[in-house]
N, C-alpha and C positions, 0 to 999 in steps of 0.2 A: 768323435773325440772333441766335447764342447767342454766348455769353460768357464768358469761364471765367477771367481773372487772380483768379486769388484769397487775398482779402487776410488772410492772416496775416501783416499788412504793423505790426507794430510800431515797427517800426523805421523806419516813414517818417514820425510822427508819433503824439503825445499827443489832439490837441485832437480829441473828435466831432464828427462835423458839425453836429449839432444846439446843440453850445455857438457856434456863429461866428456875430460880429454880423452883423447885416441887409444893412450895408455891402459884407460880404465877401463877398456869395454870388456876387455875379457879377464877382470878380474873379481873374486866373488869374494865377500858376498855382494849382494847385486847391489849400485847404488840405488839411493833413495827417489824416487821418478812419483810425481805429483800430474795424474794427467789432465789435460786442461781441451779447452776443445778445438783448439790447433792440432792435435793429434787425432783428429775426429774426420774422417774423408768424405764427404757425401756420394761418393758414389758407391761406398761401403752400405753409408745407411740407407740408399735406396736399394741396394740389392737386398739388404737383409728384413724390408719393410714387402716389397715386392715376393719373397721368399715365405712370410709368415703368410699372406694372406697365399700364398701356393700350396701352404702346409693346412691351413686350417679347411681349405677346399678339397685335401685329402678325404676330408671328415664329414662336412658337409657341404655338397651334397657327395662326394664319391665312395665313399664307406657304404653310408645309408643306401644309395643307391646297388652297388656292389652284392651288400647281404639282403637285401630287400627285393631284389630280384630272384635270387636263389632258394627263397624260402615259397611257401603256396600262400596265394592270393588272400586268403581269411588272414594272415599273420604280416602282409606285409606293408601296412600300416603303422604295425608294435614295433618291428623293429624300424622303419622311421625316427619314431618317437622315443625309440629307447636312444641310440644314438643322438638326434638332435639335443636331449635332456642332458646326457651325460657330456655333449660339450659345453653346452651351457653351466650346467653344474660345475666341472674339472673347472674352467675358467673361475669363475668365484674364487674357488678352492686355493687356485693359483695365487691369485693374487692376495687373499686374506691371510693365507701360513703356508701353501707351498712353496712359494717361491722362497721364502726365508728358509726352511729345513732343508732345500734344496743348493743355494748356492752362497750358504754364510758359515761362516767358522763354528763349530759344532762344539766348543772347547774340549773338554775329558771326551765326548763320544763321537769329535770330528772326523774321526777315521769312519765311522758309521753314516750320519745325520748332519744335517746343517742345527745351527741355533735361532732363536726366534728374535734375535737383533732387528731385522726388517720385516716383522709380521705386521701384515695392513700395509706394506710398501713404506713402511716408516725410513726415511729419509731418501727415500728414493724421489728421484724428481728429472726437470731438464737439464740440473746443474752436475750431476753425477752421472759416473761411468763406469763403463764391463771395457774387463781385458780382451783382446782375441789371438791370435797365433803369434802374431810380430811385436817383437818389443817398441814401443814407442808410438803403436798407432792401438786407438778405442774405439767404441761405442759409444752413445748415448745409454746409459744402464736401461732405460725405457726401451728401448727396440732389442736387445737383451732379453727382456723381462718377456716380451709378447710373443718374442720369437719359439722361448722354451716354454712358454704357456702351449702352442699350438699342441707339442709336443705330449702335455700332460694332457691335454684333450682327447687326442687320436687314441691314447694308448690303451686306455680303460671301454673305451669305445668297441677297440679290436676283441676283446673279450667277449661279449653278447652272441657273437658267429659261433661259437662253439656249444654254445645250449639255447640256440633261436626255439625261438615256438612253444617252449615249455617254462618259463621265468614269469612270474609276477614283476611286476613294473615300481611299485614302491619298495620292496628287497633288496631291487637291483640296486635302486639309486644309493640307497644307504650303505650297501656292499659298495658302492664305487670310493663316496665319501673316505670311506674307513680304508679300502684298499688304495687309494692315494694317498694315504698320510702314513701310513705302515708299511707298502710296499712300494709305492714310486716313488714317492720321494727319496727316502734313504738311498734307492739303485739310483737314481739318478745324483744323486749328493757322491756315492762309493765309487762312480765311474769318473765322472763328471769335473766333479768339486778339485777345480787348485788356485792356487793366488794371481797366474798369470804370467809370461815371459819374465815381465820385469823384476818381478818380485820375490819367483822360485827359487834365486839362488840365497836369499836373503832368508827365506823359511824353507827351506827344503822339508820340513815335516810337514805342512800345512796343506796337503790335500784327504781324499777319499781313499778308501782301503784299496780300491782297484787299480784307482789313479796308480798308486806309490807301488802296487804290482807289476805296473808296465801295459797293464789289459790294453790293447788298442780296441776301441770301437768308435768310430769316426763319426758316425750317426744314431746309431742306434740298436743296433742287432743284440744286446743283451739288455738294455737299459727298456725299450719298447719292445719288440716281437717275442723275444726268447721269456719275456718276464709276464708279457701279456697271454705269450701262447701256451706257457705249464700252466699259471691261471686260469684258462680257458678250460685246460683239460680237468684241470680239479674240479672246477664248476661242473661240468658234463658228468664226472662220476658222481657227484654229492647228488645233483640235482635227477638222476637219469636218464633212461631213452626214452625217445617218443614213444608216446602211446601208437601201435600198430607201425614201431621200428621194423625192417624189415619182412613186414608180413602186407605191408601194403605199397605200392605208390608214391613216392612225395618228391616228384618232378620240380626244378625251380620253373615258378608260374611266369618268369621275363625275363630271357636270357639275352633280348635288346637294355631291359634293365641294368643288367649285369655286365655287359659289355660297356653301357655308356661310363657305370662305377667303373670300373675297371681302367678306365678310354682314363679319366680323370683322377684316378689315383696317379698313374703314370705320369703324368703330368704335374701331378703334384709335389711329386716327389721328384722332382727337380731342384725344388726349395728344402726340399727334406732332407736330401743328402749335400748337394753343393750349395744351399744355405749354411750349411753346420760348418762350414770353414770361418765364416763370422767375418771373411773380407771376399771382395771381390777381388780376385788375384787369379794369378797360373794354377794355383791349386784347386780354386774354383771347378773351374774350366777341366780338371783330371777327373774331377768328382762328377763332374755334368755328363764325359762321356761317356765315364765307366757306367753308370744308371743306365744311358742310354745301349750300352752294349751289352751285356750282361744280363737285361732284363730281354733282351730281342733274340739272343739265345734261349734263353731258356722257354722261351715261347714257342721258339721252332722246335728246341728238344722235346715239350712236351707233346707238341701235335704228331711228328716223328714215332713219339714212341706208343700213342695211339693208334697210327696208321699200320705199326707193325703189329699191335698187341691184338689192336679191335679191328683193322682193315679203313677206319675211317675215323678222320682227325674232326676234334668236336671243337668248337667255338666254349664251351664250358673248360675244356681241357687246356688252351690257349691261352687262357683268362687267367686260368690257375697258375700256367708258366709263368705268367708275365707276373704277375704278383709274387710268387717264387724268387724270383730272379731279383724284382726289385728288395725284398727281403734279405735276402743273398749278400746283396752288394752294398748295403747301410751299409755293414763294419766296415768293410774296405774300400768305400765309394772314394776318398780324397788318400790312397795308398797304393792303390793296385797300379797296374799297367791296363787299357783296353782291350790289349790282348790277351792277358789274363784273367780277366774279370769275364770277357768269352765263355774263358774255359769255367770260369766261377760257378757262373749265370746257367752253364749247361748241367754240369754237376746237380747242383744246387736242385735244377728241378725236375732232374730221374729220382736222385734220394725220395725228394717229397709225391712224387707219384706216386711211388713204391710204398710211401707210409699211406697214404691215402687210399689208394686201391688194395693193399696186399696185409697192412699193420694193420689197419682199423680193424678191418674185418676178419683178422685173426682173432685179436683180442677185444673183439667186440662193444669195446667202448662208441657212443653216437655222439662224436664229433660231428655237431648239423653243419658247419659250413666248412669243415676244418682248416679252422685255426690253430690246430696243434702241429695237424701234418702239414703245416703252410708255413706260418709263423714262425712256430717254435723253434720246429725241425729244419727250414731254410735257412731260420737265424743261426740255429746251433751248427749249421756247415760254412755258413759267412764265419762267423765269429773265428770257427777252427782255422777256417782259411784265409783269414787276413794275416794269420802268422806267415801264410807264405806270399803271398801274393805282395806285400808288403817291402819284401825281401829286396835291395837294390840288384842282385844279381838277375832277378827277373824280370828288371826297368819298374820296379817298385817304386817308391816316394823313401822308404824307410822313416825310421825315427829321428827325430830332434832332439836335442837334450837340452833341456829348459832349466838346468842346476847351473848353467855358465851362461854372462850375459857378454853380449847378444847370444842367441840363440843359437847351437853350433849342431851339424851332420858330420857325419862318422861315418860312409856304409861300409868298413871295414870292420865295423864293430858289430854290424848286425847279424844273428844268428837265427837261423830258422828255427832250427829246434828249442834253443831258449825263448824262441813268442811261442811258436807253438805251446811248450807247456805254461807259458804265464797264458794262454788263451783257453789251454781246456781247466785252470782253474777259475778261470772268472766265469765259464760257462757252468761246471759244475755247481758254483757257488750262486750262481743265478739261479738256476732249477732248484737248489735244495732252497734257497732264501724263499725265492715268488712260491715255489712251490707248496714247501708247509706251511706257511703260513696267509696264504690264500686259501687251502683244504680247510685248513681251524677255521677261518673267515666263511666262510661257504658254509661251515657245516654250524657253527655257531647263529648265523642270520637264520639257518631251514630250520631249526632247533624252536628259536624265539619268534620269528615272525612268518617263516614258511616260504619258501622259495618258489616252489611247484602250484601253476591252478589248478584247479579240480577236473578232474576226466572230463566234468561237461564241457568246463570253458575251453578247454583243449581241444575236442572236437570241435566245439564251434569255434573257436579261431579267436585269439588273442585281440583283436581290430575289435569285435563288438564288446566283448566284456568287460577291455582294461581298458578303452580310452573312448567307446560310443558312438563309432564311428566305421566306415569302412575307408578299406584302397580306394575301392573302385565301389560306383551304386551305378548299374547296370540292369 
C-alpha cells in the first residue's frame, strides 16, 4: 500500500499543518498543507534510499542469479542478460513516462492511469515532494521516484522464469517496453495512486480504482507477482513447451546458483516489503518481521512436505518455500501480526507446491521456473489473505482512514468478510486485466516479430546464438 500524489501542491494552500488550531485537525475537508522540507526526516530518507538499493539487488544480481541457476548451462547466460536488459530498460521507461502514468492525476481516466503532467520527470527536482502514511511528514519526491522505479524493474523481470530457454531476446525487450506502459503502470496507478494523508479529505475522489475499492496491498502482491505471474503464464501458453518437455532431462545446472539468488532476494526484500511503509517507524519494523517470519515458515513447510511426499527435503524445494512465502507476505507484510503471517507463510507454500507439482502437470502447461505456481498463485493467497490477517481481532494493524485529518483507526469498524471480498475483487480484476491483455501482447509480438528461436538454436542453447557468448568456457 504505496503512494505517490505528490504534493508540489502550492497552489492548494499557504497554511502548514502544523500552524492549524487543535480544533481543526479533525475537521474535513482537509486544510490546505504546503509541504516544505521541515517536514522531511532523514532518517526516513536514508531508510528509503538504503531500501531501494535492497530492492533493486532483488533484481540484480538476485533474480538473475535465482532463474539462472535453475535453467541448464547452454541458457544461462540469456537469462542473465535477459534480466540485467530489462532493468536497465524498465528504469528508462521509469523515469521518461512511467513514473508520470503512474503516480499523477489521470483526469477523466484517473480512476484507470496517471497523466503525462511529469513525463521526462518535468518539475520533479530536489525542491519537491511525495506524501507517505502520516499527515505532515514527506519525502524528497526523488527518493519516491527511485524507490518505485526499483519496483517497475523487478516486476517485468519476474516474467522471463516462466518461458526461460525458449524467448528470442529482441521480442522480449519490446514486450517488456509495451507491457510497462499498458499493464504496469495503469496497476500500479489503480492500486497505488492517491493524494496523501493530507490531502484525501479534501479530494476524496482523487485516487485509483482499487485505491477507492479499499484493496489493501501493502507491497505488492497484486500490483508485482499476481500481475507478473498471469503474465508469465500467458507468455508460456503463446510461446510453448520446451522442445523435448518432458521426454527428456532438464535438471537446473547450479543449485549453489539458485540458492545464492534465493540467499539475496530474501534479503532484499526487506526493503521490498518494510521499505513500502515510505517512513521509518513501528510499522516499519511489523513489516520487517512479518517478511522475516512468514517466509522461514514456509520454507520449513515446503521441505516438511517433501520429506513426507518424496522421503527427502531438497534445497530446490526450500528455495521455492522461501520465495513463496516472501510473495505471500507483500500484501500483508505492514498489516498482519508475526504470528499470523506464520500461518500465512505456511499456507501460502503447501498451495503453491501443490500448483507446482500436482497443477502443472495436470494441465500440462511448461511453466520453466514457475512463476505462475509461485508468484501468481502465492500472490493470489497473500492478497486473499491480508483481508484477514489484517483484521485487529487477530493483532492485525487494520485500516486507517485517510477521508479525516489526522489520520483516524477504527478497529470496530473492521470486518473480515467485507476486505475479504473487496480483496478477491482486486485479485480477479488483476488476473482478468494482466491477463488478456498480456495474451493479446504476447500473441501480437509472436504474430509480427516471432517470439520462439528455431529448433536449432534451442538445442544449441540461447548463450551462443542470441548474445555470442557462453556461461562458462570450459
Amino acid at each position: 500500500m504505496k503512494f505517490g500524489k505528490l504534493a508540489g501542491a502550492a497552489a492548494l494552500g499557504v497554511a502548514a499543518l502544523a500552524a492549524m488550531p487543535a480544533f481543526a485537525q479533525g475537521a474535513a475537508p482537509a486544510a490546505p498543507v504546503v509541504p516544505t522540507a521541515a517536514m522531511v526526516n532523514k532518517g526516513d530518507v536514508a531508510w528509503m534510499l538504503v531500501s531501494t538499493a535492497f530492492v533493486l539487488m532483488m533484481s540484480v544480481p538476485g533474480l538473475a542469479l535465482f532463474y539462472g541457476g535453475l535453467v541448464r548451462a547452454k541458457n544461462m547466460l540469456s537469462v542473465l542478460m535477459q534480466v540485467l536488459t530489462i532493468v536497465c530498460v524498465a528504469s528508462l521507461v521509469w523515469v521518461c513516462w512511467g513514473y508520470s502514468m503512474a503516480f499523477t492525476n489521470g483526469g477523466a481516466l484517473n480512476s484507470f492511469v496517471g497523466g503525462f503532467s511529469k513525463i521526462g520527470l518535468k518539475g520533479v527536482d530536489a525542491s519537491t515532494f511525495a506524501a507517505t502514511f502520516s499527515n505532515g511528514v514527506y519525502l524528497p519526491e526523488l527518493v519516491f521516484v527511485i524507490f518505485q522505479m526499483t519496483f517497475a524493474c523487478i516486476t517485468p523481470a519476474l516474467i522471463v522464469g516462466a518461458f526461460a530457454e525458449r524467448v528470442k531476446f529482441t521480442p522480449l525487450i519490446v514486450f517488456t517496453v509495451i507491457w510497462l506502459t499498458i499493464v504496469y503502470f495503469p496497476m500500479a496507478h489503480m492500486v497505488w495512486y492517491w493524494p496523501g494523508p493530507d490531502f484525501q479529505p479534501g479530494a476524496p475522489d482523487d485516487h485509483g480504482m482499487l485505491w477507492g475499492w479499499g484493496a489493501l496491498d501493502f507491497a505488492g502482491g497484486t500490483v508485482v507477482h499476481i500481475n507478473a505471474g498471469i503474465a508469465g503464464l500467458m507468455g508460456c501458453l503463446v510461446i510453448g513447451k520446451r522442445r523435448g518437455y518432458k521426454a527428456e532431462p532438464m535438471p537446473p545446472h547450479s543449485l549453489v546458483m539458485t540458492m545464492i539468488g534465493a540467499s539475496l532476494l530474501w534479503i532484499g526484500w526487506f526493503g521490498f516489503n518494510a521499505g513500502s511503509n515510505l517512513e521509518s517507524n513501528a510499522v516499519t519494523a511489523v513489516a520487517f518481521i512479518n517478511t522475516f517470519t512468514a517466509t522461514a515458515a514456509a520454507g520449513v513447510a515446503w521441505a516438511v512436505i517433501e520429506q513426507i511426499v518424496h522421503k527427502k527435503p531438497s534445497l530446490l524445494g526450500a528455495a521455492s518455500g522461501v520465495v513463496a512465502g516472501l510473495v505471500a507476505i507483500t500484501p500483508a507484510a505492514g498489516f498482519a501480526h508475526p504470528m499470523t503471517s506464520i500461518v500465512l507463510g505456511a499456507v501460502a507454500s503447501i498451495v503453491c507446491f501443490f500448483f507446482v507439482t500436482t497443477v502443472k502437470n495436470k494441465l500440462g502447461y511448461d511453466d520453466s521456473l514457475d512463476v505462475f505456481g509461485v508468484h501468481c498463485v502465492g500472490g493470489i493467497v497473500g492478497a486473499i489473505a491480508t483481508g484477514i490477517v489484517a483484521a485487529p481481532s487477530l493483532g492485525g494493524q487494520g485500516v486507517f482512514d485517510y477521508n479525516v485529518l489526522p489520520a483516524a483507526f477504527n478497529p470496530a469498524t473492521y470486518s473480515i468478510s467485507a476486505q475479504v471480498w473487496v480483496q478477491i475483487k482486486a485479485v480477479a480484476f488483476t488476473l482478468l486485466y494482466s491477463g488478456v491483455l498480456s495474451y493479446v501482447l504476447f500473441f501480437a509480438i509472436d504474430k509480427t516479430m516471432g517470439l520462439r528461436p528455431t529448433p536449432e538454436v534451442e538445442a544449441e542453447g540461447l548463450d551462443i546464438a542470441e548474445h555470442g557468448e557462453r556461461a562458462y568456457n570450459m
